[in-house]
Each structure stands twice: as C-alpha cells, then as structure tokens.
Biopython code that builds the backbone (N, CA, C, O; Angstrom):
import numpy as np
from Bio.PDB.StructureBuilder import StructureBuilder

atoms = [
    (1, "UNK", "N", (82.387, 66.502, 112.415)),
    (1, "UNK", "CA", (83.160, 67.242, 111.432)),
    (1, "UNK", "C", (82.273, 68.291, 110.776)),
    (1, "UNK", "O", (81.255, 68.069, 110.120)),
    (2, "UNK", "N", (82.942, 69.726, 111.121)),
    (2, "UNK", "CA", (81.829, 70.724, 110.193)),
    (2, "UNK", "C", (81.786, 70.933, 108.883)),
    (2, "UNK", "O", (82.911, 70.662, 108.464)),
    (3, "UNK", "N", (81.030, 71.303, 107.916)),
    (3, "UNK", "CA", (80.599, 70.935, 106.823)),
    (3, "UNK", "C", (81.265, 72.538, 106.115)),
    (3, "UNK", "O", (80.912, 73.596, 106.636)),
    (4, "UNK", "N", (82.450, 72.533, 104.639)),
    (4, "UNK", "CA", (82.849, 73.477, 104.529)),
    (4, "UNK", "C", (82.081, 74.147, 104.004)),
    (4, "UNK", "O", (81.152, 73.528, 103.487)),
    (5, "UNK", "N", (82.058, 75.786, 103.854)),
    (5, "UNK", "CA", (81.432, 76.458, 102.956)),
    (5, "UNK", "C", (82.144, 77.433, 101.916)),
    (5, "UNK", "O", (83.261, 77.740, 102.333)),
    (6, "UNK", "N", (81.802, 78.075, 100.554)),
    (6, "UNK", "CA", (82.451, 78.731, 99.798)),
    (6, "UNK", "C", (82.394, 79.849, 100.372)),
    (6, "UNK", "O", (81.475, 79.950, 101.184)),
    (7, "UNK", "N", (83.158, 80.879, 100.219)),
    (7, "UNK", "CA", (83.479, 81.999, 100.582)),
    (7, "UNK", "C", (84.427, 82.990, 99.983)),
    (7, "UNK", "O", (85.563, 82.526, 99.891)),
    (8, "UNK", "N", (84.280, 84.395, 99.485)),
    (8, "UNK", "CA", (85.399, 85.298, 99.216)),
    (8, "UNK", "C", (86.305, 86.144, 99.840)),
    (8, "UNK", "O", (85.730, 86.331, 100.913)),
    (9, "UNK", "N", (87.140, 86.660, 99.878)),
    (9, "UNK", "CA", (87.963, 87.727, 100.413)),
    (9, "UNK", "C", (88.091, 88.608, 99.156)),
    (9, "UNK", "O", (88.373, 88.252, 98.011)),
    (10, "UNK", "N", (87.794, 89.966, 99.678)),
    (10, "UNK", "CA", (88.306, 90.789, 98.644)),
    (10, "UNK", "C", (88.798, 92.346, 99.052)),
    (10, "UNK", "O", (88.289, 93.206, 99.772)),
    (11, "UNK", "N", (89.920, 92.303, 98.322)),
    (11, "UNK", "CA", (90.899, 93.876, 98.922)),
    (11, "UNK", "C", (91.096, 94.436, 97.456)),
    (11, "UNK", "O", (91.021, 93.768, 96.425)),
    (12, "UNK", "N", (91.328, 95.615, 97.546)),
    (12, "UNK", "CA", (91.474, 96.550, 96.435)),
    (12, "UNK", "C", (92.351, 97.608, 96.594)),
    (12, "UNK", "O", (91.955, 98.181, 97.610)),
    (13, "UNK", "N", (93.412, 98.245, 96.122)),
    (13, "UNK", "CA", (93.680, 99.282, 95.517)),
    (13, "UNK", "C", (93.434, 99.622, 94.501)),
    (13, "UNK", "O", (92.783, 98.848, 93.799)),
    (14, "UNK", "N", (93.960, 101.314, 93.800)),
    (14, "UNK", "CA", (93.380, 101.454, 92.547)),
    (14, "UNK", "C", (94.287, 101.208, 91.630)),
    (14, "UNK", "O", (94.176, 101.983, 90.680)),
    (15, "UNK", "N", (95.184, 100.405, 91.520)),
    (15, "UNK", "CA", (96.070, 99.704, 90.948)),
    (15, "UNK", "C", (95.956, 98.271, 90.403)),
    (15, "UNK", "O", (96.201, 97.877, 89.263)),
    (16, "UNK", "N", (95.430, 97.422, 91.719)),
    (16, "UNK", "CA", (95.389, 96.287, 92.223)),
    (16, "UNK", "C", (94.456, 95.777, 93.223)),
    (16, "UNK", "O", (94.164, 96.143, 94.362)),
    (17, "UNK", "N", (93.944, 94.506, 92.208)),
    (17, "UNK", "CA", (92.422, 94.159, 93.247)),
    (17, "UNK", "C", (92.868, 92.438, 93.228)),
    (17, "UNK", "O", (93.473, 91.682, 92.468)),
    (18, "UNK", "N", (92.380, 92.380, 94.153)),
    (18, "UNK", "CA", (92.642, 90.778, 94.736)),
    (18, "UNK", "C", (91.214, 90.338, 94.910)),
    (18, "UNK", "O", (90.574, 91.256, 95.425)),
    (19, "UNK", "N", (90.209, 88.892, 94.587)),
    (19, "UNK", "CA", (89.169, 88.440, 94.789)),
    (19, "UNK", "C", (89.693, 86.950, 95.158)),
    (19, "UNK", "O", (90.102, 86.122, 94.344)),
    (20, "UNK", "N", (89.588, 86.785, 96.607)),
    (20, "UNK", "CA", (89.972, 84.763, 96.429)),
    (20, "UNK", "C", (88.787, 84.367, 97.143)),
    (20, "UNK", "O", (88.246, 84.933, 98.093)),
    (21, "UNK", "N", (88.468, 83.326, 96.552)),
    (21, "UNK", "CA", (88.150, 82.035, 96.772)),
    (21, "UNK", "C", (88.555, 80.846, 97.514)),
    (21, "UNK", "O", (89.530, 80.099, 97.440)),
    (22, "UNK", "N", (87.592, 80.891, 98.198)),
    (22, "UNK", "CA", (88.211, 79.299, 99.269)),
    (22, "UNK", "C", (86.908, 79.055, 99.954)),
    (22, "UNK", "O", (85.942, 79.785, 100.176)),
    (23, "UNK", "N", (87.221, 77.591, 100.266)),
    (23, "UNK", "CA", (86.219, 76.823, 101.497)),
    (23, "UNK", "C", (86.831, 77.222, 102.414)),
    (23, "UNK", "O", (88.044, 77.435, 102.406)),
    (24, "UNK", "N", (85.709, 77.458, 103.799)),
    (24, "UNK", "CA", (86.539, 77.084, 105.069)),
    (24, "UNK", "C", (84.844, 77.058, 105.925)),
    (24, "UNK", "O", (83.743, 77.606, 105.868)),
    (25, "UNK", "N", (85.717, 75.851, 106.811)),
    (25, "UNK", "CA", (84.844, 75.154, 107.846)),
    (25, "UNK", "C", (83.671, 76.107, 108.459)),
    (25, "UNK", "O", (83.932, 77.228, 108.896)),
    (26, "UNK", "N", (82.133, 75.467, 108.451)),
    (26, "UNK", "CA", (81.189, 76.406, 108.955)),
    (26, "UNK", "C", (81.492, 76.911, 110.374)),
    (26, "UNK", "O", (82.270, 76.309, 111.113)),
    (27, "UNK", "N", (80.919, 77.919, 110.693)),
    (27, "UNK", "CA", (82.071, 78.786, 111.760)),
    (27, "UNK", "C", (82.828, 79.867, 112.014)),
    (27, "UNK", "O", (82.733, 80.663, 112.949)),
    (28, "UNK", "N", (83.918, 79.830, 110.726)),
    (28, "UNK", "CA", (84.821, 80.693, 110.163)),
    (28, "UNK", "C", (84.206, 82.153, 110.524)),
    (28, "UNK", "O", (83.148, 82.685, 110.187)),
    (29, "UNK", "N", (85.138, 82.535, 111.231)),
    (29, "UNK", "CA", (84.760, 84.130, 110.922)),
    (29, "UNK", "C", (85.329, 84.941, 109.588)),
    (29, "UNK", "O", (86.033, 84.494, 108.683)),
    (30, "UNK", "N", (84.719, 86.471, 109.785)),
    (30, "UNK", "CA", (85.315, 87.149, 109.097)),
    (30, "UNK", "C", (86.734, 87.404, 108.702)),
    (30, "UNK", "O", (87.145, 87.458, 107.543)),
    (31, "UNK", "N", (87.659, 87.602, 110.136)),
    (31, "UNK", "CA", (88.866, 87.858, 110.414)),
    (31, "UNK", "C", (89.274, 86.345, 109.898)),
    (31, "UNK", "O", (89.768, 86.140, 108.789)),
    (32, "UNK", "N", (89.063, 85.569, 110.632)),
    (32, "UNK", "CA", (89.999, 83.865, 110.300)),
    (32, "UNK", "C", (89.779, 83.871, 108.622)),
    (32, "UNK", "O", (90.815, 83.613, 108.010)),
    (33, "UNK", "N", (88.806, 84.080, 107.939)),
    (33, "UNK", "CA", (88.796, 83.790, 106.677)),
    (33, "UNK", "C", (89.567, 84.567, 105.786)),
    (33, "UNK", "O", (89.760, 84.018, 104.701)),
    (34, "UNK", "N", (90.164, 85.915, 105.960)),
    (34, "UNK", "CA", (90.619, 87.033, 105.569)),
    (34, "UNK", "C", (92.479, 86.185, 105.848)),
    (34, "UNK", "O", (93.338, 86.038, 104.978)),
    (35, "UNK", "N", (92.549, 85.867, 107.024)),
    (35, "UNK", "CA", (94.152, 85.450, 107.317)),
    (35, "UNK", "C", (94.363, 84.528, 106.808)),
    (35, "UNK", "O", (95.551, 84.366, 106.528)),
    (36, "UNK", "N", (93.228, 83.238, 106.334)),
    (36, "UNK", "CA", (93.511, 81.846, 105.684)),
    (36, "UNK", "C", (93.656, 81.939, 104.564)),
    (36, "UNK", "O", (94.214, 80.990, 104.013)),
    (37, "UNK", "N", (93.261, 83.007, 103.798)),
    (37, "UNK", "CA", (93.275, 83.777, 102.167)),
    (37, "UNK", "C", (94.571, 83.670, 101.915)),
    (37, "UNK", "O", (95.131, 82.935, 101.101)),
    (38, "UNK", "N", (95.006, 84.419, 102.634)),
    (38, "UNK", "CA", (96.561, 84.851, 102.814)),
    (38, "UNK", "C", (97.088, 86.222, 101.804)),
    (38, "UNK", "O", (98.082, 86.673, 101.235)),
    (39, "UNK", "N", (95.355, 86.544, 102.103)),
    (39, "UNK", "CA", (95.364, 87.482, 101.209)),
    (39, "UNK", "C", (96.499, 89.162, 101.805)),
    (39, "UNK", "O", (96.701, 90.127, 101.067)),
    (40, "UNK", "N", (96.984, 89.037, 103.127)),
    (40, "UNK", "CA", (97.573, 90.516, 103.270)),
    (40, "UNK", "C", (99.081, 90.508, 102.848)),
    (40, "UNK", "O", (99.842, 91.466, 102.982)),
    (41, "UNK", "N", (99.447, 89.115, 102.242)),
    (41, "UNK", "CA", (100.654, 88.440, 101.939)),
    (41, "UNK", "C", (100.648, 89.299, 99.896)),
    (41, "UNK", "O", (101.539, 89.477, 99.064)),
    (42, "UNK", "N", (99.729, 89.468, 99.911)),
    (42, "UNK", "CA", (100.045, 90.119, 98.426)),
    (42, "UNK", "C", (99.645, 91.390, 98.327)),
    (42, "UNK", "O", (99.240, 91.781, 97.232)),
    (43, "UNK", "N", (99.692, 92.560, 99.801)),
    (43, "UNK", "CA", (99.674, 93.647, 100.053)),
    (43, "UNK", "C", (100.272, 94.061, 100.721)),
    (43, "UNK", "O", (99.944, 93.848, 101.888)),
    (44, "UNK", "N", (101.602, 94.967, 100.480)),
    (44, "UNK", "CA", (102.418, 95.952, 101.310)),
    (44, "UNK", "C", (101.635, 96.602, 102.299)),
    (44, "UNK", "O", (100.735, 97.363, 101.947)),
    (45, "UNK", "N", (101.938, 96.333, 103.811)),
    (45, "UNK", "CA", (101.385, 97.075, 104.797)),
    (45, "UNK", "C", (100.057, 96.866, 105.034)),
    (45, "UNK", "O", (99.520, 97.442, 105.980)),
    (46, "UNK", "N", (99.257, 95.905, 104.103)),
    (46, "UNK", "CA", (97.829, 95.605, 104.838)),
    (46, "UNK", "C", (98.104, 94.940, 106.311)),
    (46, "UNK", "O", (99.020, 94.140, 106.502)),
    (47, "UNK", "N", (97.128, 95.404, 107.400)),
    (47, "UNK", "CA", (97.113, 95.000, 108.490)),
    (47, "UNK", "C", (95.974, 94.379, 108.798)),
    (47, "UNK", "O", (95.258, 95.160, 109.425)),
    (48, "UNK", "N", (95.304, 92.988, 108.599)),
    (48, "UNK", "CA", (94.393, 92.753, 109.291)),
    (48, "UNK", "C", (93.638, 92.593, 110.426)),
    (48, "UNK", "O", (92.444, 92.613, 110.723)),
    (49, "UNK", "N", (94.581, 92.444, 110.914)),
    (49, "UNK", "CA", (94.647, 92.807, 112.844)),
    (49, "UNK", "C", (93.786, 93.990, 113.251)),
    (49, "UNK", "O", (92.952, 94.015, 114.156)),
    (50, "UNK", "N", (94.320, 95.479, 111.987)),
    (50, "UNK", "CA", (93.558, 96.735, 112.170)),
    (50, "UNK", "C", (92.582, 97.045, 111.313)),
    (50, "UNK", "O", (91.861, 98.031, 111.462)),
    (51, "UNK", "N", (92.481, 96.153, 110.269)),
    (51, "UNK", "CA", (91.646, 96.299, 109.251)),
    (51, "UNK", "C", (89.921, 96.868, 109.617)),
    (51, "UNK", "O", (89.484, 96.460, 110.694)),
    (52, "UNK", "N", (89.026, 97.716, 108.820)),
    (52, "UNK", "CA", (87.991, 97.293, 108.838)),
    (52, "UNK", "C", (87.389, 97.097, 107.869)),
    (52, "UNK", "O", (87.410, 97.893, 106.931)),
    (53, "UNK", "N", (86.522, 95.692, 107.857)),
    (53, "UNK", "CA", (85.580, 94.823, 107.403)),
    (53, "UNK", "C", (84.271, 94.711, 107.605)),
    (53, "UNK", "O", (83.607, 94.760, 108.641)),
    (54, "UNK", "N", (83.926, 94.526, 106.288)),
    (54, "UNK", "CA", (82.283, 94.224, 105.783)),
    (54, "UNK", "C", (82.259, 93.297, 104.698)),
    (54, "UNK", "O", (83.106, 92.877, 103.911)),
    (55, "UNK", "N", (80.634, 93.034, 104.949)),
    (55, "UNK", "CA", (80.702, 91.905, 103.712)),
    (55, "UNK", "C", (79.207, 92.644, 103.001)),
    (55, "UNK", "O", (78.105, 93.069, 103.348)),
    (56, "UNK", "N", (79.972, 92.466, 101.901)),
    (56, "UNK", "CA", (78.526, 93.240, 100.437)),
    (56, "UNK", "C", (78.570, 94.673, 100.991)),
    (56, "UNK", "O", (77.579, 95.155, 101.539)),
    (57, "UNK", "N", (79.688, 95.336, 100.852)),
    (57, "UNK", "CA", (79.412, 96.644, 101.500)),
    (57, "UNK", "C", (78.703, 97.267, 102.850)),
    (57, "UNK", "O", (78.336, 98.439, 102.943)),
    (58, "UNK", "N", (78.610, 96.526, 103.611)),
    (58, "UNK", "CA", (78.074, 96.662, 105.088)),
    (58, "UNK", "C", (79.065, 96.084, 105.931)),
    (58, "UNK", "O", (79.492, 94.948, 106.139)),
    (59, "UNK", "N", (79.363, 97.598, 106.481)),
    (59, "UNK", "CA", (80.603, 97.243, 107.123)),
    (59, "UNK", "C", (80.185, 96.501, 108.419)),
    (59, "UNK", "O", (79.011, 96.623, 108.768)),
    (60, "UNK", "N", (81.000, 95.764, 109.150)),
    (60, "UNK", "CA", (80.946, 95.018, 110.671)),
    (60, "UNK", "C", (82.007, 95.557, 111.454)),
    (60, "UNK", "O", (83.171, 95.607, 111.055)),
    (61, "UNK", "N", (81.575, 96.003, 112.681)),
    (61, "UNK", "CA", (82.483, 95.856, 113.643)),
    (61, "UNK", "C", (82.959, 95.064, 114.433)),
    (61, "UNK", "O", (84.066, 95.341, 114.896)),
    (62, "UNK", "N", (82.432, 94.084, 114.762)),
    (62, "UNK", "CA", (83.558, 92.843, 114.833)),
    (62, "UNK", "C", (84.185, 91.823, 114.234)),
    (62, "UNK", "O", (84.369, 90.900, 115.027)),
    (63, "UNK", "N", (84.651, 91.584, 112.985)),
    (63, "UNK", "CA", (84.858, 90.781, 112.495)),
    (63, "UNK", "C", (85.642, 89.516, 113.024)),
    (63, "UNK", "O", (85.577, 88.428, 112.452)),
    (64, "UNK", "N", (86.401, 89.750, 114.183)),
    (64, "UNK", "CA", (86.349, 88.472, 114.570)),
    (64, "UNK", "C", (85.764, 87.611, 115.378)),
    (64, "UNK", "O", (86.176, 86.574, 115.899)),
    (65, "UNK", "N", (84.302, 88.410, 115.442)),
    (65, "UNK", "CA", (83.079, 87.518, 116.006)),
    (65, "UNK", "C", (81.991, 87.002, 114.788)),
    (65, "UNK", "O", (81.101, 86.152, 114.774)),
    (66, "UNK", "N", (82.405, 87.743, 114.004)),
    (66, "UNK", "CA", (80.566, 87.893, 112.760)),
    (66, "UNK", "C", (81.010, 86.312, 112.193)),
    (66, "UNK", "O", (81.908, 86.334, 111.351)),
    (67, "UNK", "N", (80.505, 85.024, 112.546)),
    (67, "UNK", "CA", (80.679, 84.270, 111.860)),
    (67, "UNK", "C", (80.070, 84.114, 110.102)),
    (67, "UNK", "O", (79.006, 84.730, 110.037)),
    (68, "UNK", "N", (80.359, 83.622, 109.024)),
    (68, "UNK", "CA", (80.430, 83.531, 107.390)),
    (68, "UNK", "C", (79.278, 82.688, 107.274)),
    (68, "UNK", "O", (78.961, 81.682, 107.908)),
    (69, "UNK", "N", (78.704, 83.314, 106.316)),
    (69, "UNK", "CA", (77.500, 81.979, 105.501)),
    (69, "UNK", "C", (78.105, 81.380, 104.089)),
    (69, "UNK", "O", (79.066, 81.869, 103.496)),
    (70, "UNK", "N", (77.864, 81.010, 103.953)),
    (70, "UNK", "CA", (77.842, 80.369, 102.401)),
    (70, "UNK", "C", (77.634, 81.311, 101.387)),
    (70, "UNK", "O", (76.507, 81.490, 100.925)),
    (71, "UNK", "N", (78.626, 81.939, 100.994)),
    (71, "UNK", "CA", (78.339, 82.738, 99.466)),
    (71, "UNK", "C", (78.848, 84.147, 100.123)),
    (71, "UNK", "O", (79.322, 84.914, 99.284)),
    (72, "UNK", "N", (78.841, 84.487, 101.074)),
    (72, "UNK", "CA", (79.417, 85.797, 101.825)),
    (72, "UNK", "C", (81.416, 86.118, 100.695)),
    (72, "UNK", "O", (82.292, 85.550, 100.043)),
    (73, "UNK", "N", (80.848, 87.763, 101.400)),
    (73, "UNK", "CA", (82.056, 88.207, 100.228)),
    (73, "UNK", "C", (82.537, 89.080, 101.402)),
    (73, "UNK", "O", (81.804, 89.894, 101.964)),
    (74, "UNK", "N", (84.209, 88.787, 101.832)),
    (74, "UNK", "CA", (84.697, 89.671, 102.968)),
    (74, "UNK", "C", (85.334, 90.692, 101.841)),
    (74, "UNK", "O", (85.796, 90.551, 100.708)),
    (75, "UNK", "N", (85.113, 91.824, 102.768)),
    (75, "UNK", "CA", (86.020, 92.862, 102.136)),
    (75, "UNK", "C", (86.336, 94.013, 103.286)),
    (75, "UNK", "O", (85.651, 94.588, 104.132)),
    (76, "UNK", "N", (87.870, 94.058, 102.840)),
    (76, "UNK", "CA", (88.773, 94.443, 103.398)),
    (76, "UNK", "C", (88.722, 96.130, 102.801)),
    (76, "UNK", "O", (88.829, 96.448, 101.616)),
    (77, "UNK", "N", (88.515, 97.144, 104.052)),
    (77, "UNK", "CA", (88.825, 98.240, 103.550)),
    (77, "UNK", "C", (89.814, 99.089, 103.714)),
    (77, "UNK", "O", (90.373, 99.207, 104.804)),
    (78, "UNK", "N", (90.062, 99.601, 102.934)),
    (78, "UNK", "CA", (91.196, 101.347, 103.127)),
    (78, "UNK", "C", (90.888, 102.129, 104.082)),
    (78, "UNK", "O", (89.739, 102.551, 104.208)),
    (79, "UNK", "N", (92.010, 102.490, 105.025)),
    (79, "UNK", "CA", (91.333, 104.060, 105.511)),
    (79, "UNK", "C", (91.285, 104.643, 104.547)),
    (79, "UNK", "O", (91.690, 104.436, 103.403)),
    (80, "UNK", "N", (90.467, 105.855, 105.294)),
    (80, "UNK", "CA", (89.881, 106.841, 104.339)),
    (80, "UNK", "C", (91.021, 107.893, 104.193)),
    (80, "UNK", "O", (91.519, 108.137, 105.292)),
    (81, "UNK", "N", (91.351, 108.301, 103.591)),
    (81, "UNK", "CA", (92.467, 109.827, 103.056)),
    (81, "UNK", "C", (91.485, 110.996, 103.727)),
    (81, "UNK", "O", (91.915, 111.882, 104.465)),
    (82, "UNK", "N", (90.254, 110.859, 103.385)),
    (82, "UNK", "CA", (89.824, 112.145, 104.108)),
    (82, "UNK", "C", (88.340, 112.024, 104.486)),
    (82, "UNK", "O", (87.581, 111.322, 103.817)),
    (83, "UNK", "N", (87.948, 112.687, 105.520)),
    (83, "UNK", "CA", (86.880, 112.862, 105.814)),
    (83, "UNK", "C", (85.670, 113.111, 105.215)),
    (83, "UNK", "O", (85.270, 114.267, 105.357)),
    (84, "UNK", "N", (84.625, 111.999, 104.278)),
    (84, "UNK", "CA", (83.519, 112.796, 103.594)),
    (84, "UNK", "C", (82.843, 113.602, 103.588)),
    (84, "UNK", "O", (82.325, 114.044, 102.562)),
    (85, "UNK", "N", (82.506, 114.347, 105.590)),
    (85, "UNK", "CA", (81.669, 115.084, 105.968)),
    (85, "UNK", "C", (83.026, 116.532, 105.610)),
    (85, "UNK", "O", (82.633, 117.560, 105.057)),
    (86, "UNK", "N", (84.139, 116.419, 105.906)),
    (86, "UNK", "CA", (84.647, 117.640, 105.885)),
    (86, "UNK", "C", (85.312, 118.110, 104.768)),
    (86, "UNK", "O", (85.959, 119.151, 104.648)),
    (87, "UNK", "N", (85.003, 116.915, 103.665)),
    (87, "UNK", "CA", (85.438, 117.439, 102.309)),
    (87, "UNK", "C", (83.984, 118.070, 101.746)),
    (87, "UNK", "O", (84.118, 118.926, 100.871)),
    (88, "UNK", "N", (82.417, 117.698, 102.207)),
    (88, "UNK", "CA", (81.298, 118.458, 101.662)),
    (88, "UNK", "C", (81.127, 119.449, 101.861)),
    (88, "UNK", "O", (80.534, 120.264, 101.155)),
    (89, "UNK", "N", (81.915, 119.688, 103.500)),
    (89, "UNK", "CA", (81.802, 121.176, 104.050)),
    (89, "UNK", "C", (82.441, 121.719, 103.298)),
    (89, "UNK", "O", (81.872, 122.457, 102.493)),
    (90, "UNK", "N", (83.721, 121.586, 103.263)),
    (90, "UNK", "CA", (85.079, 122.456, 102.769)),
    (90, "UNK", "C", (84.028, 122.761, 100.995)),
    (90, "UNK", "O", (83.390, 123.811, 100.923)),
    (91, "UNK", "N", (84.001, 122.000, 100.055)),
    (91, "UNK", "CA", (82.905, 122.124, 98.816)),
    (91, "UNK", "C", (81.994, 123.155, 99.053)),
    (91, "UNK", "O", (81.722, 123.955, 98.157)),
    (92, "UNK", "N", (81.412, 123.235, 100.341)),
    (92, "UNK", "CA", (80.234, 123.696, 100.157)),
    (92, "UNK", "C", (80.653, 125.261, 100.458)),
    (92, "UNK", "O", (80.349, 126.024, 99.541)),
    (93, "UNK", "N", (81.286, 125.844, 101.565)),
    (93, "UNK", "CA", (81.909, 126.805, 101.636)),
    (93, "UNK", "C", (82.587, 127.362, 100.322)),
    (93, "UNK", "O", (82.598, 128.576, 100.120)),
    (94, "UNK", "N", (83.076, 126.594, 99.549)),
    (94, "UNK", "CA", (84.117, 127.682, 98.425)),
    (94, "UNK", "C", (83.144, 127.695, 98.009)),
    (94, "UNK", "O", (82.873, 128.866, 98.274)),
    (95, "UNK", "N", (81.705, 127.074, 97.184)),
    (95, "UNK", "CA", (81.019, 127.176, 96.545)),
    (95, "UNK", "C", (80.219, 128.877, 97.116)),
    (95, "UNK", "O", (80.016, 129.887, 96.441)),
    (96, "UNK", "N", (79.995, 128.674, 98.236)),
    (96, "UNK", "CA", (79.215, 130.033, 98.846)),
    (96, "UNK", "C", (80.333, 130.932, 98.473)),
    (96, "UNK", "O", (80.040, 131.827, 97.681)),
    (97, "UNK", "N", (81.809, 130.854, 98.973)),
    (97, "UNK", "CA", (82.448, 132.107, 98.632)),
    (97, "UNK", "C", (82.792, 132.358, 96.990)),
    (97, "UNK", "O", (83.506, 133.334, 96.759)),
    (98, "UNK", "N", (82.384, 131.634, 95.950)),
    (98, "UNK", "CA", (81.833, 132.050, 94.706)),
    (98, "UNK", "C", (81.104, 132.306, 94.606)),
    (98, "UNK", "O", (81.346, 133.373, 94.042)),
    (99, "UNK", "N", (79.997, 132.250, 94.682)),
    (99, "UNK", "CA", (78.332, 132.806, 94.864)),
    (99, "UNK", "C", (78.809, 134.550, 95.519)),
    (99, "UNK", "O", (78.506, 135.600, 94.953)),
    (100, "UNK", "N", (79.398, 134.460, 96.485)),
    (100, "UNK", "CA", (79.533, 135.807, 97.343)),
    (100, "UNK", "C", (80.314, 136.609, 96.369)),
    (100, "UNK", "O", (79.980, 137.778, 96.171)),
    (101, "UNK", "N", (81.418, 136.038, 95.683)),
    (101, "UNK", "CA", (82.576, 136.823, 94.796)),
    (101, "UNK", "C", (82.017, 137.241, 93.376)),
    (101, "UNK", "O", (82.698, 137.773, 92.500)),
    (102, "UNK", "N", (80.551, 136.892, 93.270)),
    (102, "UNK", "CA", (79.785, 136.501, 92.063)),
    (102, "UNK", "C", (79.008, 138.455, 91.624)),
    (102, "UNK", "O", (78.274, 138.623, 90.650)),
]
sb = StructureBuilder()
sb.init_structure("model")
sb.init_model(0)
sb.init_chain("A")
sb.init_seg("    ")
for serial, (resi, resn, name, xyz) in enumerate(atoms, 1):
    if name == "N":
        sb.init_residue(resn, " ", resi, " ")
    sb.init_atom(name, np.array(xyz, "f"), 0.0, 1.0, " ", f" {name:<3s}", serial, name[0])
structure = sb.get_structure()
C-alpha cells in the first residue's frame, strides 16, 4: 500500500482563485492530481486534458508523466491573450516612432 502525500492544485482567474488541498497516493501525477481536485468542476471551460502545467512556477511539459512530491503546488495555467515577445516589439516600435515624431 503506497504511502499518501499532501499536495496542492491551484488555478486562478482575476476574479477567482481556487487553492485545494488533498492527499493522494505516492505516484500521483501532475494531471491525476489536478482531475482528483475536481478542481475544473468550479471553472467554466477549464480543460485539463489541454491545460498547461507547472509546479512553483516552472512550467512541465508532461504533466501526465511528472510524478508529485510531498509539498508540490500544481498550477494550472491560462493561455496567454497575447504574445510577450510581440507585445515588447509592438512597445518598442511606437516608442521609436515617438522619439522620431519628437
């Protein structure tokens, strides 16, 4: 019999943030621990299936291989609305065409 461990799930909007708590059996992946939460049950349209996940801000790409330690914090992210690299560009350009209009 495997020995359980503590563990979090955590999802956020900027409305609404969810943090749970639960044991689950050493083993547990990322993904299994995220569906046993039941945490996409108190989010319109979260998909965990498509989700991507990290734990402590380091994201993983497989989460349903990365097995959980003890004290690990899953978190469930948002796509992104927009591209960081092409919102610095787009910034950085108007900034030059003020400088130029200057």
């Amino acid at each position: 019999m495997a020995d359980n461990i503590r563990v979090e799930v955590a999802y956020a909007l900027p409305e609404h943030q969810e943090l749970i708590a639960l044991d689950v059996p050493e083993g547990t992946t990322m993904f299994d621990a995220a569906v046993q939460s039941g945490i996409a049950h108190k989010f319109d349209g979260l998909d965990l299936e498509n989700a991507e996940m990290g734990i402590f801000g380091k994201a993983e790409r497989k989460p349903k291989e990365r097995a959980l330690q003890a004290g690990d914090r899953v978190e469930i992210y948002r796509p992104l609305i927009a591209d960081p690299k092409e919102v610095r560009k787009r910034r950085a350009e108007e900034a030059k065409k003020r400088r130029d209009d200057s």
